[in-house]
Every structure is written in structure tokens, then in C-alpha cells.
Backbone as CSV, one residue per row, in Angstrom:
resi,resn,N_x,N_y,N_z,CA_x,CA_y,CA_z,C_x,C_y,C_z
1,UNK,13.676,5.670,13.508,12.759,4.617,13.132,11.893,5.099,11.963
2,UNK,11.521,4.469,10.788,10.915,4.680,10.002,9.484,4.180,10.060
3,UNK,8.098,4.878,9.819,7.329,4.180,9.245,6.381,4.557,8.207
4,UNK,5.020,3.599,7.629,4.278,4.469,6.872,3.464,5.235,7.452
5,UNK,3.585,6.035,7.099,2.015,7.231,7.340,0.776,7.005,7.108
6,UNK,0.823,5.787,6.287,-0.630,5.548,6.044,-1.276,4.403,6.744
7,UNK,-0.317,3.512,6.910,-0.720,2.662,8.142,-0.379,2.980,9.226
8,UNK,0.290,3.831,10.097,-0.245,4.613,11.057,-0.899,5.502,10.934
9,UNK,-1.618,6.192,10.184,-2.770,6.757,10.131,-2.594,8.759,10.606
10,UNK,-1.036,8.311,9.988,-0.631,9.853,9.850,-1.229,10.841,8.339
11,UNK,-1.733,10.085,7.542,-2.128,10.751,6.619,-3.109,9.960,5.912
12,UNK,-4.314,10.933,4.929,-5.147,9.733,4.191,-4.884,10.131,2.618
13,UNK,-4.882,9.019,2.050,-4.431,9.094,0.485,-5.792,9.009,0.054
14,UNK,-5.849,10.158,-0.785,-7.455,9.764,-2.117,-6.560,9.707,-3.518
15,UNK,-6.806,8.858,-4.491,-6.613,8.448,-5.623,-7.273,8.424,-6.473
16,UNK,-7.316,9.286,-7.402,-8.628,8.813,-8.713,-7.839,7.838,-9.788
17,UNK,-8.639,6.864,-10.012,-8.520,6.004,-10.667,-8.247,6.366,-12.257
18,UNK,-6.473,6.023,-12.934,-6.504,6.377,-14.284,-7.328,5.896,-15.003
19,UNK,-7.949,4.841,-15.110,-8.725,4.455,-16.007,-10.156,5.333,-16.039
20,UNK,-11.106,5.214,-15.187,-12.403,6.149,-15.533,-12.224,7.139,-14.075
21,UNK,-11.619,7.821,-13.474,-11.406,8.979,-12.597,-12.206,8.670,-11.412
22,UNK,-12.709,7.232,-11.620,-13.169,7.282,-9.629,-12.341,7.768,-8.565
23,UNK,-12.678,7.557,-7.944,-11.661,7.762,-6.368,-11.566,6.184,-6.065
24,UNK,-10.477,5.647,-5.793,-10.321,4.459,-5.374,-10.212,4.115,-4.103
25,UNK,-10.211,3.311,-3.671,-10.237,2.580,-1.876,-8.883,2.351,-1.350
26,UNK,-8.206,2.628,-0.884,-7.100,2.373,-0.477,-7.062,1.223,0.293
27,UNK,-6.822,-0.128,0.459,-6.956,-1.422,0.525,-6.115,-2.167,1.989
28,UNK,-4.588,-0.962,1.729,-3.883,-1.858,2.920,-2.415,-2.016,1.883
29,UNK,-1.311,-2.055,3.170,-0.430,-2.864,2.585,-0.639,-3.923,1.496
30,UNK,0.020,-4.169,0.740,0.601,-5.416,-0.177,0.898,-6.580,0.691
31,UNK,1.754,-6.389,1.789,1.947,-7.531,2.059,0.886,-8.244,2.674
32,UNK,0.614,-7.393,3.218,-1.131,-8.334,4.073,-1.974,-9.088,3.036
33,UNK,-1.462,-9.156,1.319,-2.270,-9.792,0.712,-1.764,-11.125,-0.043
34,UNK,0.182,-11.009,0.358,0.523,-12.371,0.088,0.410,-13.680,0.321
35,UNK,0.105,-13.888,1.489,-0.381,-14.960,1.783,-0.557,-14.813,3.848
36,UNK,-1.016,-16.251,3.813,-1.725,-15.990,5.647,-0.621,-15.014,6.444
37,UNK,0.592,-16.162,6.385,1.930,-15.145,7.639,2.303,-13.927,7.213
38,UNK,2.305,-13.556,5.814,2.646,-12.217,5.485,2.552,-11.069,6.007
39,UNK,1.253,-10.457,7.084,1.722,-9.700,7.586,2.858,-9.303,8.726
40,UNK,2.614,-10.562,9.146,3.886,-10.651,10.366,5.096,-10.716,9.802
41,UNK,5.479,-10.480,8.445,6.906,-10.549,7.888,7.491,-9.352,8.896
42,UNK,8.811,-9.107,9.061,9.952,-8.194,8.826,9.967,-7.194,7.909
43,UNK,9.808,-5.727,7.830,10.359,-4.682,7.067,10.779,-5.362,6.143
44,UNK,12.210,-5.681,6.040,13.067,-6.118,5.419,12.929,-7.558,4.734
45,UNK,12.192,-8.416,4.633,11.431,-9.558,4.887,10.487,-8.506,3.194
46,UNK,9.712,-8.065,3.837,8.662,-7.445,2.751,9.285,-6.854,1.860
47,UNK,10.418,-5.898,2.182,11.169,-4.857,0.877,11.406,-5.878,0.301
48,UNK,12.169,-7.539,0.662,12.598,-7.949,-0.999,11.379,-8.574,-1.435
49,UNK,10.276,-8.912,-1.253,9.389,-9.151,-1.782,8.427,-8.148,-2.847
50,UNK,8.483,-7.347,-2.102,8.247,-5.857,-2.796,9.130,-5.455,-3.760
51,UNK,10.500,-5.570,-3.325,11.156,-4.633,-4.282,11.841,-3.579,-4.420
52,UNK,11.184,-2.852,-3.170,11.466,-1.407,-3.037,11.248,-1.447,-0.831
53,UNK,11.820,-0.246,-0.416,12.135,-0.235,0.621,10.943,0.806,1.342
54,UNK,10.335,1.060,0.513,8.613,1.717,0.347,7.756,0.587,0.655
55,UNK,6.715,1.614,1.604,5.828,0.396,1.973,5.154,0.867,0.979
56,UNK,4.485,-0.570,0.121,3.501,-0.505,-0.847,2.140,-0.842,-0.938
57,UNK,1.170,0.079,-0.851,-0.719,-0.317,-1.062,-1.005,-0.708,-2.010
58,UNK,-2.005,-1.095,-1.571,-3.068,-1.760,-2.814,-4.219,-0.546,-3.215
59,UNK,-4.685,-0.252,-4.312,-5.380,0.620,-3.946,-6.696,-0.037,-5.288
60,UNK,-7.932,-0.222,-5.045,-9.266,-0.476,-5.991,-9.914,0.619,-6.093
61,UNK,-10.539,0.412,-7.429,-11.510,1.000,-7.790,-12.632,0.149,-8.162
62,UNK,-13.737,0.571,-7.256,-15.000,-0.421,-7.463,-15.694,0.154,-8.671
63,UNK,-15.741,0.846,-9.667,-16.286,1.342,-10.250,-15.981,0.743,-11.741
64,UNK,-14.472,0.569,-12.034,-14.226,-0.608,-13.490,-13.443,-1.550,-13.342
65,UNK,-13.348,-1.898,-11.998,-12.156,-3.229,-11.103,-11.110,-3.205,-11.334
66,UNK,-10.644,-2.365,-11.441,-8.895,-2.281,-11.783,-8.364,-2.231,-10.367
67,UNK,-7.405,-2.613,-9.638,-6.499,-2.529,-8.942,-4.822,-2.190,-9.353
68,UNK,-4.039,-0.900,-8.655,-2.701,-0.436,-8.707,-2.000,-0.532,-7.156
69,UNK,-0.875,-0.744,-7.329,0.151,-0.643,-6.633,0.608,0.717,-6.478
70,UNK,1.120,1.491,-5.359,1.058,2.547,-4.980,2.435,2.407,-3.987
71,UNK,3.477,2.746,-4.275,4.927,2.789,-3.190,4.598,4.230,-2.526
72,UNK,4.386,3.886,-0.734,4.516,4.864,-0.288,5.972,5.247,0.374
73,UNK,6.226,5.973,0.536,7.895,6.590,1.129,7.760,6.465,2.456
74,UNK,8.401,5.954,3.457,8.404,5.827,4.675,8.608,7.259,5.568
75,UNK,8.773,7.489,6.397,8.745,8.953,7.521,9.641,8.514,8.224
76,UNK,10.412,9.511,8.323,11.587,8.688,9.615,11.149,9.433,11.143
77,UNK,10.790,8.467,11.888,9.618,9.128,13.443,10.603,8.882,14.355
């Protein structure tokens, strides 16, 4: 079984922000921000929406509002 590490809370990501080197917020899945049912999608359901077979975050920086996309690699548990 595969999952992310970061939404199970196997690991914490810090990010400094390319633009001015904040540390950014790590936000959550992507999909939790497509629309209402989105999180209840399917794995597989989300990869083609995504793109990639990586679960993908959102990650902000409150400091010059930029927001990036971040593919994390799944763990096989």
C-alpha cells in the first residue's frame, strides 16, 4: 500500500520560498483545493487530475503571496 508521508504525518516538510527565502506553510494536498467532493476522490481519481502519481501540496508563503506546487513521492507501507 502506498501513501504520503506528509499527510500521514510521517514526516514534516520546511520550504523556503524561491522568491524572497521565507519558509513557507505547507497547505495540504492539492486535491482538497479543487473543489467541495475533491477530497473524497480516489488515488487514481486525483493522479489524472494531478498528473503525476505523486501526491501533490500546496505550499504559501505569507510573506510575498506566492503559492508552489510541490509532488511528493508516495512510501510504499
Amino acid at each position: 500500500m502506498d501513501a504520503c508521508p506528509i499527510c500521514n504525518g510521517l514526516i514534516n516538510v520546511s520550504k523556503p520560498c524561491p522568491f524572497c527565502g521565507g519558509e513557507m506553510e505547507e497547505r495540504g494536498p492539492l486535491q482538497e483545493f479543487i473543489d467541495d467532493y475533491s477530497p473524497y476522490l480516489s488515488r487514481e481519481l486525483a493522479a489524472n487530475i494531478t498528473g503525476t502519481r505523486d501526491c501533490v501540496h500546496l505550499y504559501y508563503c505569507s510573506s510575498c503571496d506566492h503559492d508552489f506546487r510541490v509532488a511528493t513521492p508516495l512510501w510504499e507501507i
